[in-house]
PyMOL commands that place a pseudoatom at each C-alpha (Angstrom):
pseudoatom trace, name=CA, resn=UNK, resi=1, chain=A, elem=C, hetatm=0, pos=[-47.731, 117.678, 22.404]
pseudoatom trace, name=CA, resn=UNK, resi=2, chain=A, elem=C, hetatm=0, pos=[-47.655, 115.539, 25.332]
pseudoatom trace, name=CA, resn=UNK, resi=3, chain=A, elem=C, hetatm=0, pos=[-44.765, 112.850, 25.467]
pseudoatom trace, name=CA, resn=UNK, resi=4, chain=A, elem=C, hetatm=0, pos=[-45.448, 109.508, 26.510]
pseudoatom trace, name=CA, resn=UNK, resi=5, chain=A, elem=C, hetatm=0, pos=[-43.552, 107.183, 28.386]
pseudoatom trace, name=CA, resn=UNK, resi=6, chain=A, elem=C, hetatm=0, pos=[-40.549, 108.491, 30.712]
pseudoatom trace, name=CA, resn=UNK, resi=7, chain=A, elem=C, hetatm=0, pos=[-38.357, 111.452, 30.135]
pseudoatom trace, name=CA, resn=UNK, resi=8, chain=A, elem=C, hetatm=0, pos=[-34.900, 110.027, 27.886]
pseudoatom trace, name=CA, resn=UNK, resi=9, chain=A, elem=C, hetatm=0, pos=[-32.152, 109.665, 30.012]
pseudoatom trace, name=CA, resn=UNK, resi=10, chain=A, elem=C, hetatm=0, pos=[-30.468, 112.530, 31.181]
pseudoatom trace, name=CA, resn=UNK, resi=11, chain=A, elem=C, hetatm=0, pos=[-26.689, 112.860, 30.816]
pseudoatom trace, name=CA, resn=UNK, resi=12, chain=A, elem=C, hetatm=0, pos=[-25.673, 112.247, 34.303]
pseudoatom trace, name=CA, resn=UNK, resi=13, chain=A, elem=C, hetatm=0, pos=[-28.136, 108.880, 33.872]
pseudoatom trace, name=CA, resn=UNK, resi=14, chain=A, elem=C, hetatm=0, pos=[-26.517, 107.681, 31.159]
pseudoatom trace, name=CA, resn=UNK, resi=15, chain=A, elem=C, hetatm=0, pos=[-22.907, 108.433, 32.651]
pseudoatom trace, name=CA, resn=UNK, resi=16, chain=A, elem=C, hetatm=0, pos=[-23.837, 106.674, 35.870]
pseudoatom trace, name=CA, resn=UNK, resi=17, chain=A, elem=C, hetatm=0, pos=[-24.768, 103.181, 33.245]
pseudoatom trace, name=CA, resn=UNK, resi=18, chain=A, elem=C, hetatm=0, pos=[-28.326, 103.692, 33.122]
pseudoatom trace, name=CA, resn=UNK, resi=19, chain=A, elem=C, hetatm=0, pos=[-29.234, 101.472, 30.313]
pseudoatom trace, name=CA, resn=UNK, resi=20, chain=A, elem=C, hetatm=0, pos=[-33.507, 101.049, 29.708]
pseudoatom trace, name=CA, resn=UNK, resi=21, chain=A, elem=C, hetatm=0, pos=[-33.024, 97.880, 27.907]
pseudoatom trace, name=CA, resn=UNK, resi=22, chain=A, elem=C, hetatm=0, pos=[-31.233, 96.490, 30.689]
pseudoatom trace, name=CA, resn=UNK, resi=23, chain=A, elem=C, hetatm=0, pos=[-33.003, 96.029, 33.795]
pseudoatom trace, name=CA, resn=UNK, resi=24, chain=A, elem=C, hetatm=0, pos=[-30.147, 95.537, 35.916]
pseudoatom trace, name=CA, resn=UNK, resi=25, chain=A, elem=C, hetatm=0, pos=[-29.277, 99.419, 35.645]
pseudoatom trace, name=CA, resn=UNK, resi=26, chain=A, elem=C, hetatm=0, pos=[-32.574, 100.739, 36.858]
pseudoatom trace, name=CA, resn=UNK, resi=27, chain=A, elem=C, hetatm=0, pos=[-31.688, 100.794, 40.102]
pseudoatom trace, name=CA, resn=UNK, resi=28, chain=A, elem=C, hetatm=0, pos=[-35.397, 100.141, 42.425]
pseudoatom trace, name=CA, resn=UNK, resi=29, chain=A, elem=C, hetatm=0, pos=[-38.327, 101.920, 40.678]
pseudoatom trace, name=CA, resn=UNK, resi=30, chain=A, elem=C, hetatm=0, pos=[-41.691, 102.426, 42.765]
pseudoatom trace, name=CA, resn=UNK, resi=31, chain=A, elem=C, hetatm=0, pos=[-44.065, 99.816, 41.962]
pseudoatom trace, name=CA, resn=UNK, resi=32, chain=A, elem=C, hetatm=0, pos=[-46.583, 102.977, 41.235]
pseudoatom trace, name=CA, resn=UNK, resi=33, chain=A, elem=C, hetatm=0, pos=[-43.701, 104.979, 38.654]
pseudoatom trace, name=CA, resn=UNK, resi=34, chain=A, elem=C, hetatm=0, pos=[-43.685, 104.479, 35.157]
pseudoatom trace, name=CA, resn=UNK, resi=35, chain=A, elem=C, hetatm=0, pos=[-41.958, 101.600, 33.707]
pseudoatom trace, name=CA, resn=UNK, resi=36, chain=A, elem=C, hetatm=0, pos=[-37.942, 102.960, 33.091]
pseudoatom trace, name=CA, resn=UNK, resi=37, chain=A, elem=C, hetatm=0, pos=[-38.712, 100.027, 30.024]
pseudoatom trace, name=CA, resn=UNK, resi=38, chain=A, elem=C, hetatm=0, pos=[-40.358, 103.141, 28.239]
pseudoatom trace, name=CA, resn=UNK, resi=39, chain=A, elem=C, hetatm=0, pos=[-43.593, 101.101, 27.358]
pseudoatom trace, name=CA, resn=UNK, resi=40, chain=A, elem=C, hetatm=0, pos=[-45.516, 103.563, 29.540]
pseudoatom trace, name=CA, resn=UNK, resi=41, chain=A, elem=C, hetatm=0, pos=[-47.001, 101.296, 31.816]
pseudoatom trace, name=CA, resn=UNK, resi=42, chain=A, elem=C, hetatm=0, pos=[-46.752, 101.071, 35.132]
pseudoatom trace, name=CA, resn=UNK, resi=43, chain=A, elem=C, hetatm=0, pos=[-43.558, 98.959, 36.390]
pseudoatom trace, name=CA, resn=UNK, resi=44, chain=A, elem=C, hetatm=0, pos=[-45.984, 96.666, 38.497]
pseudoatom trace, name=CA, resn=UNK, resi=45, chain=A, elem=C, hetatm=0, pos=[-47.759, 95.886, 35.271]
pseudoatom trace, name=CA, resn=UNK, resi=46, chain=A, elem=C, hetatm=0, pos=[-44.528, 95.715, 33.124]
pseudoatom trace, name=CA, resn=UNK, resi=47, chain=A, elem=C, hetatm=0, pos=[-41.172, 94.437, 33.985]
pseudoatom trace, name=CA, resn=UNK, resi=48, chain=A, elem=C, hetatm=0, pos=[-41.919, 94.564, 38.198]
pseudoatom trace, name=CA, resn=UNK, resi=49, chain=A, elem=C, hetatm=0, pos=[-44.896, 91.826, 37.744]
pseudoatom trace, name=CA, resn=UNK, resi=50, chain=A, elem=C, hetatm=0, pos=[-43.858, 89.031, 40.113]
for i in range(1, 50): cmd.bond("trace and resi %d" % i, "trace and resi %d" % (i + 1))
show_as sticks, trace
zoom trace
């Protein structure tokens, strides 16, 4: 079965305050990496669209 969407959060992640309903804690995703929103789009198409 193929998962969709980015991995979950790995421990060290969610130690360091990574939080994917919270934009603020992403950090700077590539405009070409999936969306750390989880809605498996692309994060130019998702929350980076200016």
């Amino acid at each position: 079965a193929e998962q969709k969407g980015p991995p979950p959060p790995t421990p060290e992640a969610i130690e360091a305050g990574f939080d994917e309903t919270d934009p603020t804690t992403w950090g700077n995703p590539g405009r070409n990496d999936s969306c750390p929103c989880g809605s498996g789009k692309k994060f130019k198409h998702c929350h980076g669209a200016l």
